[in-house]
N, C-alpha and C positions, 0 to 999 in steps of 0.2 A: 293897153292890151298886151306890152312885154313883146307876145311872140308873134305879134301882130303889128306891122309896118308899111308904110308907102317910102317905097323907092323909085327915084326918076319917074313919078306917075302912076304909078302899079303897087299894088297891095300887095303885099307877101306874108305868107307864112314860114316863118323862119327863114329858110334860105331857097324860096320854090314860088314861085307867080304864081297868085292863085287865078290871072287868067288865063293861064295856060293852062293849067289846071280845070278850067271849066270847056276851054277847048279840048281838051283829051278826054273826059268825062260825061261830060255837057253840065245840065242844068237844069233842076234844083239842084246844088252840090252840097255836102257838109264837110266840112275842112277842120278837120284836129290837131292841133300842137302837141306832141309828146310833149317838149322840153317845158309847157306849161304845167301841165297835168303833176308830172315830176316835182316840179318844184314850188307847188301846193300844196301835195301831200310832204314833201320834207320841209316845208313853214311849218304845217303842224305838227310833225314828229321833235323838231325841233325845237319850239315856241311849250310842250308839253314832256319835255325828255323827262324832268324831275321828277313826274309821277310815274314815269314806264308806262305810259298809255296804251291800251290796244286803240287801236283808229278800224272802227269798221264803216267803209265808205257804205254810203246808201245806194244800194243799186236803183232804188227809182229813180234816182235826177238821172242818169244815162246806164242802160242794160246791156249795151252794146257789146259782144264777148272781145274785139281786140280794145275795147277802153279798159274792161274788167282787166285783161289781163297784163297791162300796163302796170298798174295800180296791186294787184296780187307781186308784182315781178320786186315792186318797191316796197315788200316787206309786210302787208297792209292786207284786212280781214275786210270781213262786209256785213253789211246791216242790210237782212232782205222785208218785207214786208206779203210772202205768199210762195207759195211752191213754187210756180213759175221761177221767180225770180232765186231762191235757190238753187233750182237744177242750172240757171243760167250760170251764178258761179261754180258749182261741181261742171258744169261744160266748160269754164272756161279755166281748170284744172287746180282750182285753189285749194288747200286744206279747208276743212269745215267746224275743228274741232275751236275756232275763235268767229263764230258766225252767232249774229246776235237775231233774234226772230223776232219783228215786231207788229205790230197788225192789230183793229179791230176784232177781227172776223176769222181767224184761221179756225179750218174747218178741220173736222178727225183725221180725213186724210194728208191733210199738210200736216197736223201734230208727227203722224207716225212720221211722213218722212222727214223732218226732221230729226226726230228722237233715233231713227235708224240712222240718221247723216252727223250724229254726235255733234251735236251742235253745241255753242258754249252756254246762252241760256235764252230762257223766251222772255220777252218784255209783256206780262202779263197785263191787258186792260179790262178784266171784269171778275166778278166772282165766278158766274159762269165758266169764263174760259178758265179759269183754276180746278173746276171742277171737271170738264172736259179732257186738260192737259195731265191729270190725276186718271180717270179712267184708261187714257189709252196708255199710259206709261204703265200703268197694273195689268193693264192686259199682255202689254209685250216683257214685262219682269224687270221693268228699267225705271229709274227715279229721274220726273223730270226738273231740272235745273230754272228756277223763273226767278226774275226780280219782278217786284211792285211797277207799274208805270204812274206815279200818282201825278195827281192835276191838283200845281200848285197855287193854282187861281193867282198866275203873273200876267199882266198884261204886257205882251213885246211889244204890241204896237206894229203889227203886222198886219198884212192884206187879211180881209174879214175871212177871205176863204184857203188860208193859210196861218191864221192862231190854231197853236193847240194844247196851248196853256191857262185855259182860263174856263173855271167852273160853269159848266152847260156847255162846254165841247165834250163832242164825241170820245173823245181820247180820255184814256186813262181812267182812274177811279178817284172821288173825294177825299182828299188828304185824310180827311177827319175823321176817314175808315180804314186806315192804313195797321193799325193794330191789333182791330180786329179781325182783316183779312190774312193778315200776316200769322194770328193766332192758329188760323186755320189751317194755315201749311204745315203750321209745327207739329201740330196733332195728325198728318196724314202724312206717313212713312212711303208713297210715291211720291212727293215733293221735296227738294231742300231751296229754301229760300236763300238766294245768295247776296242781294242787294236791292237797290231800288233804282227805278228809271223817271227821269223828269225830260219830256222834251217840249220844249216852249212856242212854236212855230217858226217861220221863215219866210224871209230871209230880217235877219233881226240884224240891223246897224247901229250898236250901242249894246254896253258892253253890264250896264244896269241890273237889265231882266237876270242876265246869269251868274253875277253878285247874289241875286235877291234870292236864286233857285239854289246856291250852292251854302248857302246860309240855314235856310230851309233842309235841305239834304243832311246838314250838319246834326241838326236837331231830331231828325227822322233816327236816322242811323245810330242815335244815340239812345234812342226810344227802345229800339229793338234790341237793342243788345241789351237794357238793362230787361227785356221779356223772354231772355233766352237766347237768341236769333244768333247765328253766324255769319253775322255780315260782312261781305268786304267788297263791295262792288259799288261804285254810283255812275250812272250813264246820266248824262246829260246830255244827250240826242245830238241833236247839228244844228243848223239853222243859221248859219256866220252866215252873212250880208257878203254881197259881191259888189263892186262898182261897176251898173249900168249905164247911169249918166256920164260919170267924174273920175271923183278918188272919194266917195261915198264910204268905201267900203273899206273897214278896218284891216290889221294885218293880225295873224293867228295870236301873237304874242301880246297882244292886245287883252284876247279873251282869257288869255291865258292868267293873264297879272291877274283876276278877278276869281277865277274857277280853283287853278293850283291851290290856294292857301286853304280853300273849304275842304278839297280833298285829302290834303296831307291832316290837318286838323280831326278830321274824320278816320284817318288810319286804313284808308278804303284803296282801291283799284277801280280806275277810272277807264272807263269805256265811252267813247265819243262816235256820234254816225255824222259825220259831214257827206254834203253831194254836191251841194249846189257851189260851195268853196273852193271846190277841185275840179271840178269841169267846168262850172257856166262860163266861165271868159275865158277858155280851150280852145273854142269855135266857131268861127262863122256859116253863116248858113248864104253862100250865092244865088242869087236867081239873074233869071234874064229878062230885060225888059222885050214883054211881047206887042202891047201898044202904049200910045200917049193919048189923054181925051181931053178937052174943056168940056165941063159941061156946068149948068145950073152955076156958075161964077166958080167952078173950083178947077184945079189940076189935075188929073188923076195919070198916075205912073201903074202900071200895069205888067206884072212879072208875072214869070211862070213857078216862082215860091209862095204857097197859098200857106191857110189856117191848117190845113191837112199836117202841113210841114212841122210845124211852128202855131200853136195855139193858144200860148199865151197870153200876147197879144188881147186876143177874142174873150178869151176867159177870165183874163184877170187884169184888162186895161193895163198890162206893163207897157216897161217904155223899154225901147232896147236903140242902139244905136242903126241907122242904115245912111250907107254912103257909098255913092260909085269905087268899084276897082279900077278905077282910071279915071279919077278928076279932076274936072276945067280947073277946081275950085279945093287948096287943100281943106281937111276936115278940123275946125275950129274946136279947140277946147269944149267950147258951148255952144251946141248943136239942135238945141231948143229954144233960142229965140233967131232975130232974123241977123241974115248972115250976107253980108256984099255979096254981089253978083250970082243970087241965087233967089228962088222962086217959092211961095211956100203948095207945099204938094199931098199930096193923098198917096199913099205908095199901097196898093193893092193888089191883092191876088184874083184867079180865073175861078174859087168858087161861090157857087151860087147862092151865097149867103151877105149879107150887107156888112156882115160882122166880118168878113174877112178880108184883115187891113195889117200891116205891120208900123204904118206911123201914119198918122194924121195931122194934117199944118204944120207939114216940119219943111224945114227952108231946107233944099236939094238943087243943087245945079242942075241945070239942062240938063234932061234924059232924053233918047231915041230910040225906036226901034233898035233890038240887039245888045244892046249898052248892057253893061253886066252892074249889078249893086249886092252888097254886103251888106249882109244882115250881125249885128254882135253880137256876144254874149249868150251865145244860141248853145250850149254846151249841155247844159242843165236844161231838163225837163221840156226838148226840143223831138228828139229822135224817140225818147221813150215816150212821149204823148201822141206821137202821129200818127195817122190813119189812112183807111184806101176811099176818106169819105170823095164823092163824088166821082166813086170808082177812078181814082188816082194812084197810079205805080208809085211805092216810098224811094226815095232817092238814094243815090252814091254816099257813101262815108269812106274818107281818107282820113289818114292819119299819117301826117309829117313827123318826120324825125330829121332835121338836119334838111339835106337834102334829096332824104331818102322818101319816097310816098309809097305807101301801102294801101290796098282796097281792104276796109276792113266789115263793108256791107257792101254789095253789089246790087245797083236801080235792080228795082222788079220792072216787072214784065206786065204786058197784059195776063199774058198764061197763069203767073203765078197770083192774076186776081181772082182767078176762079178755082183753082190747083184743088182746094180743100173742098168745095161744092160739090154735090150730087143733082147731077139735073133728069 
């Protein structure tokens, strides 16, 4: 985990105890490493220098304005998918004019704000929204900027409910209609077509799928130009794999050796949306153990960091690493089968759901009341998926630099779970 250590007993984030950290704070806690976030995003700026890449991170794997503005500080654009997530980077004071818009569903009013927020271009997925992002650009006197999102029917080999490359997904349009959609922009002077978008799902561990997509992209973009078309952009979305388990997970320059050669071949500018690669292994998420049960032949460890927090888990059967900030027992390479002097356990949270678990049969040293446990990998699609379900305040986010800790989301309140209600 790099910025993630056990010393003399104690977990640390860089150079700060993350239990002292949960004693100052308390508990659920979320704990972010700058120096990680950093130096993800310059693997990839680096691992892609050759093409002069724009990098616009995906603000859905984490929204959080002091991550965004980490991440804007290093140089770096963003890939929103809804207005919300826009205005969160214009709050979080970034230029807009390298912001890539991508979404099923954007509605007239996210078109205009965008198109008012000069954006760089829309990742168009239907004919509909072509014609949509046509009307309100004639309405306001403004031509809007789209590339193609086409679906290159690749299988990544990703969670069923994270493909989004493969024909009868939601995403994008049928390759097979990409010329005649493209036709269509040429002949409607509110449009300039700049490129094309492929994004294949996540989290992809193998480096195959985006070989196979940038080969494809090669052939597209050649298509177009000889029908006219002014192209010079290819986005090949995000979707780099992180290591949950292991060392799973590839390094930028990996993807890189595969993608570069399509892109320079192509004569294009190359736009990337990574999220999950720059924040998922950022973070831990602390909780506190509140009981311990046997019951029906099993262990259960019982914290006060639920599905609320953290839903993954629930939703998509991940694995994520959890291990005491202070243990009998250090944390073994391999933390999924059985492990000397440890028990296998249930680690679950207080709401009233069966689904709400962060590991199951995973071999944990002895836990007690109060004993604190770490949750990994918690970076990505942690904070940005949580909720007030079972009427639950969302937790503290810190963010470490060094030895420095900043609050960069402050626990709600009961107050603020009613704040916006009319009663």
């Amino acid at each position: 985990m790099q910025s993630f250590s056990y010393r003399n007993g104690d977990l640390y984030c860089e150079d700060v105890s993350v239990s002292k950290l949960a004693e100052q704070y308390g508990t659920p806690l979320w704990v972010y490493s700058k120096a990680f976030i950093l130096g993800q995003l310059k693997q990839i700026q680096t691992a892609f220098a050759e093409v002069d890449p724009v990098i616009c991170y995906s603000v859905k794997a984490n929204s959080t304005l002091g991550i965004l503005q980490v991440i804007r500080d290093a140089g770096c654009s963003f890939d929103v998918v809804s207005g919300g997530e826009l205005y969160r980077v214009k709050a979080a004071g970034a230029e807009t004019t390298k912001v890539v818009f991508a979404g099923v569903g954007k509605t007239d009013e996210e078109i205009r704000f965008a198109l008012e927020s000069d954006i760089l271009m829309f990742d168009v997925e239907s004919e509909q929204e072509l014609d949509a992002i046509a009307a309100v650009a004639g309405s306001m006197g403004l031509v809007g900027r789209v590339v193609l999102r086409l679906n290159p029917d690749i299988d990544a080999k990703t969670h069923s409910k994270t493909t989004t490359g493969k024909k009868g997904n939601k995403f994008g349009m049928d390759i097979e209609r990409f010329r005649e959609l493209a036709a269509k922009v040429l002949r409607d002077k509110r449009l300039a077509l700049k490129g094309i978008h492929m994004h294949l799902g996540s989290p992809i561990l193998t480096t195959d799928p985006y070989a196979a997509a940038g080969r494809k992209a090669v052939e597209v973009v050649e298509a177009l130009r000889r029908d006219g078309h002014d192209i010079n952009w290819i986005n090949l979305g995000g979707g780099f794999g992180i290591s949950y388990r292991g060392n799973e997970g590839l390094p930028a320059s990996a993807y890189a050796e595969v993608i570069v050669p399509s892109v320079k071949e192509a004569k294009c500018r190359l736009a990337l949306e990574p999220g999950r690669f720059v924040v998922g292994n950022s973070c831990v998420l602390v909780s506190r153990v509140v009981y311990t049960k046997r019951e029906g032949g099993k262990l259960f460890v019982i914290q006060d960091g639920a599905m609320n927090d953290l839903i993954r888990p629930a939703m998509y059967d991940s694995f994520h690493r959890v291990w005491p900030v202070k243990p009998a027992v250090a944390m073994p390479d391999d933390v999924e089968g059985e492990i000397p002097g440890c028990e296998k356990t249930d680690v679950v949270g207080p709401i009233c759901e069966s689904s709400d678990y962060f590991a199951k049969d995973r071999y944990l040293p002895a836990m007690k009341r109060d004993d604190l446990l770490a949750t990994f990998s918690a970076g990505a699609y942690g904070t940005a998926m949580s909720s007030n379900y079972n009427s639950r305040p969302r937790a503290t986010e810190l963010l470490v630099d060094g030895s420095t800790v900043k609050v960069i989301r402050r626990r709600e309140t009961y107050e603020d779970l009613v704040a916006h209600e009319l009663g």
